[in-house]
N, C-alpha and C positions, 0 to 999 in steps of 0.2 A: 428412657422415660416412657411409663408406660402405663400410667396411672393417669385416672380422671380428677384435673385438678381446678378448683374451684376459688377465684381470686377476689375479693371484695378490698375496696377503699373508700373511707368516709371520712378521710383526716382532712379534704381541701371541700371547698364551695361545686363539689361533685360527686356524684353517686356512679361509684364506676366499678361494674362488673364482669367477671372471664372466666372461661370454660379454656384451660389447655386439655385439648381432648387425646385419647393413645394413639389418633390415625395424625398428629402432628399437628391440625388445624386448631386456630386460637379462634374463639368468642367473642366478641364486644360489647358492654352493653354501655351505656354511659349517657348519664342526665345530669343538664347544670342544675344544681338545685344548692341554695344557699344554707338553707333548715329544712327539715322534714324529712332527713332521709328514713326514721323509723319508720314513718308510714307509707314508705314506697320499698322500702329495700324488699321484703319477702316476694309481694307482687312481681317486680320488676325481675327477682332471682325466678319464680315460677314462669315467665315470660323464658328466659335463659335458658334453664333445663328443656323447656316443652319443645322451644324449634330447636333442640340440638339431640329431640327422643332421648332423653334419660329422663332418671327421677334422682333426689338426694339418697335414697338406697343406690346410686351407682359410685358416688361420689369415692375418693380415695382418700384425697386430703383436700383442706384447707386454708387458704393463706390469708392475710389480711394486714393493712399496713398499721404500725403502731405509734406513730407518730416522731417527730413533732408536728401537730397543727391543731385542729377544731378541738378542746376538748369533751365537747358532746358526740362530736360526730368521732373520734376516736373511741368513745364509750358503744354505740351501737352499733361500728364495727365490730368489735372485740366483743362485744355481747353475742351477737349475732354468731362471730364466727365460734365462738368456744361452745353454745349452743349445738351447733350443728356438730363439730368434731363432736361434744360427749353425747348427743342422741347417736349417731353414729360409729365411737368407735374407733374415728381417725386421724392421725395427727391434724394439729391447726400450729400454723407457720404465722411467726408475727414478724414481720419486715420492716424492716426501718423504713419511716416514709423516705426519708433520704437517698436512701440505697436501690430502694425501687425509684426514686429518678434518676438514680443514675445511669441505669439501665436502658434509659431512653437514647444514649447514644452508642456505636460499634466499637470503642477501644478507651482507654484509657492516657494521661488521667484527666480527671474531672474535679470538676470545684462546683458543688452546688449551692448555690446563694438565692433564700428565699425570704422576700421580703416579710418581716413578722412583724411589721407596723412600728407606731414609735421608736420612729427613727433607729432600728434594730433591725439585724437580718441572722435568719438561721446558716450556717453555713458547715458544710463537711468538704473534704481531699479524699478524693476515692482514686487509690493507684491504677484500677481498672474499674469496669459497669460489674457491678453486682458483688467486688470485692471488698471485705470490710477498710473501711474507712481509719479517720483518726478521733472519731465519734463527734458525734453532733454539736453543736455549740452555737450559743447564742450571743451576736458580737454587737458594737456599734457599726453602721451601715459603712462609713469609710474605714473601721478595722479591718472588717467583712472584707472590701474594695479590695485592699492593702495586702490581702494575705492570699491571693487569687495569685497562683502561679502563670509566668508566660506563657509555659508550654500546655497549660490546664484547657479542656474544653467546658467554657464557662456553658453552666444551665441554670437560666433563672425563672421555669415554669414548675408553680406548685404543684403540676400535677402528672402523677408516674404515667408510663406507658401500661396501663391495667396487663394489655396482651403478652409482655413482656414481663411482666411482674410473675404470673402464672405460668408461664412456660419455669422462668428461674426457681419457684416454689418447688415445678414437680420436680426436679433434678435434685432439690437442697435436703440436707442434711436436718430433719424435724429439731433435733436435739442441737442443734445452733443458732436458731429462730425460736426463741421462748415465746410465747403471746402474751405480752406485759407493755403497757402503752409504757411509751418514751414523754417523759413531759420536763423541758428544759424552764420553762417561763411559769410559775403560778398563776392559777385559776383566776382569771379578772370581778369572780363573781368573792364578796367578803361577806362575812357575819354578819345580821344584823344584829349584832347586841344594842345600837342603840336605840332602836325600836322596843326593844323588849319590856316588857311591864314584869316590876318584878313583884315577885309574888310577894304574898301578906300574908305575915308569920301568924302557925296558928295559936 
């Protein structure tokens, strides 16, 4: 690993940014923010680059998680990050929000169980941190419970290890990480059709 790699997540009620840099040192940057991360993320990445002396001209690749979770904030990750790989050039790495928690612990395996409201929880079986899984899925909260193995190290925090996220991006494989958000659940927002005035034939 020897590239300057550049890790954005906006899929949980956090804005969380990292720099795996080529001398081994990881970055941090991370604010709770529930909404708004469009108007803080550029800033907050100019903040990043400045005290680590580089510029997005040094960058190598890009990573960013693709959910399940926010889907606004899954949208301006993934805007953001495909942005900067095509101004630059670079691969951009989309990560399973999942996968990149799972990585918050040293071995395998893991059961991550995340609360997704209405008495629903998203849940993945990851054999190892950072190995694919048996993909995402959105269960009732005692299926979820019920299908947690003994020997599983339970994680039930929505949010990745950012620093760990970015070290795993520069080592992965571009072309096994599409950047295509993951969305298990539909959008809570619906049509207004019946607002709609309809129109008056001419």
């Amino acid at each position: 690993m020897s590239n300057l790699t550049l890790a954005i997540d906006t899929a949980a009620p956090r804005l969380q940014l990292a720099l795996a840099l080529p001398d081994g040192r990881t970055d941090v940057l991370v604010e709770d923010i529930a909404k708004g991360h469009a108007e803080i993320l550029f800033d907050r990445l100019a903040t990043l680059l400045a005290r680590n002396n580089v510029t997005y001209d040094d960058l190598d690749r890009v990573a960013v998680t693709t959910g399940p979770g926010s889907f606004t904030g899954l949208r301006i990750g993934l805007s953001a990050a495909r942005g900067l790989g095509l101004a630059r050039k670079i691969p951009v790495l989309g990560i399973p929000s999942l996968l990149a928690i799972s990585l918050c612990v040293p071995s395998g395996p893991i059961a991550v169980f995340i609360d997704a409201r209405r008495d629903e929880a998203y849940f993945e079986l990851f054999p190892a941190p950072g190995r694919i899984g048996d993909g995402p899925r959105l269960l009732p909260l005692e299926a979820a419970r019920a299908a947690i193995p003994a020997d599983a190290t339970l994680i039930e925090s929505p949010f990745a290890d950012i620093g760990a996220m970015a070290r795993f991006a520069a080592g992965a494989d571009p072309l096994a990480f599409p950047p295509h958000a993951t969305y298990i659940r539909d959008a809570d927002a619906k049509p207004q059709d019946a607002a709609r005035i309809a129109r008056r034939a001419p």
